[in-house]
Every structure is written in C-alpha cells, then in structure tokens.
N, C-alpha and C positions, 0 to 999 in steps of 0.2 A: 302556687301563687293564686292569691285571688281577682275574684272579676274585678274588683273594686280600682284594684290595682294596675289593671290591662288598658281600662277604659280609658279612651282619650276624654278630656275635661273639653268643651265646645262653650264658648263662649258670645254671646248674642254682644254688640252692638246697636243700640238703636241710633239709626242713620238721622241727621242734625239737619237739618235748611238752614239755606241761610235766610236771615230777612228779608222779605219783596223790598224792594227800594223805591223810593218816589222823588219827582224829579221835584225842585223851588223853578217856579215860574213868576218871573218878571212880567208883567202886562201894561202897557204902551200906556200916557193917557195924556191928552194937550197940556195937560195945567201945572204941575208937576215941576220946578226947576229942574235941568239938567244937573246941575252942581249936587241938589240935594240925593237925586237918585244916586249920584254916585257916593254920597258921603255914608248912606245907606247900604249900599253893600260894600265900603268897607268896613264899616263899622260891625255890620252883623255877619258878615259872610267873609272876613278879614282878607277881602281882597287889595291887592296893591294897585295903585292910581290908575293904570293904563289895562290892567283887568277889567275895572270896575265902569270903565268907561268906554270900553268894548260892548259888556254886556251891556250899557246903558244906550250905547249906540245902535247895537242889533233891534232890540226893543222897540227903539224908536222908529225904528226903516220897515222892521217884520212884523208891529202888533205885541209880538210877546219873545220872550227869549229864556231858557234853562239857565236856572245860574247854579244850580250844584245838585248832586243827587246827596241824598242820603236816605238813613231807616225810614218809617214812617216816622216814627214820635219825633223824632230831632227834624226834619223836615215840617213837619206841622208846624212845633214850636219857630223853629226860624223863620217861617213864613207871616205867622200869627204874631211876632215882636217886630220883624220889617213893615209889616202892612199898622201894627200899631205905631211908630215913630213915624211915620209920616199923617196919621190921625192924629196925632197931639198937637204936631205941627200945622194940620189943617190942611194937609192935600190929600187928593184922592188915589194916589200911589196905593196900586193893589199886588199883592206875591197871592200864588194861589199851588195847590200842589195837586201832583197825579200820579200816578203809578207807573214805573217804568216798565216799559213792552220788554 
C-alpha cells in the first residue's frame, strides 16, 4: 500500500466572526413632538405602538435610550434615515450609534 493512501487528508477551517454589533440610540431633545418620535420608530424600526412609545418614553425620563442592535452598516443606515425624517420635518430628533460592549 502506499503512503499516499495511509495519510489521513486534514483539513483547515478558517474560523468566521461574527460582526461587532452597534447599538441605535435614541437621544432626548425638548422640541421634538412625542407623536412624531413615535411615528419614527415605527416606521423605521417597525415597532408596534406601545414599543415605540416605551422607547420614546425611556428617552424622554433617561437622555437617551437603545432602540435595536444591529451590524454596523444596517445600524448606520437606520440611524442616518431616522435622524433624516425628522430633518425634512424640521426637528432636531437625533439617533446616533455605538458599539456594543
């Protein structure tokens, strides 16, 4: 028999990460309708009425509040089209992101 034949075949894996996550933060600010904030996160973060008004309420009590984790890129983007609908509209409603610990 040959060598060729004996040898066990070993095969490599290269081991995969998963993506860092970053959290969407919500950030508090006097001017801002209540209504609107919330109509904002369901629209972009498809939360349901008493979700959306949880988070809008934490916000309001704490400064700022997490409204979803996700990748970076999809985190950017959902932060970057909430924080723009509420500029078209003319309030200063800011979503900001960070990296999750």
């Amino acid at each position: 028999m040959s060598d060729v034949a004996t040898r066990r075949r070993t095969t490599t894996r290269p081991k995969v990460e998963r993506p860092r996550l970053y959290k969407v933060i919500l950030l508090n600010d006097d001017f801002t309708p209540r209504e609107f904030v919330v109509m904002v996160l369901k629209a972009e973060f498809r939360m349901t009425e008493d979700q959306a008004y949880g988070v809008m309420i934490t916000a309001h009590r704490k400064g700022a509040c997490v409204v979803a984790v996700f990748a970076r890129d999809i985190a950017e983007t959902k932060a970057a089209r909430a924080t723009d609908m509420a500029r078209a509209q003319g309030y200063p409603l800011m979503f900001t992101t960070e990296p999750e610990e």
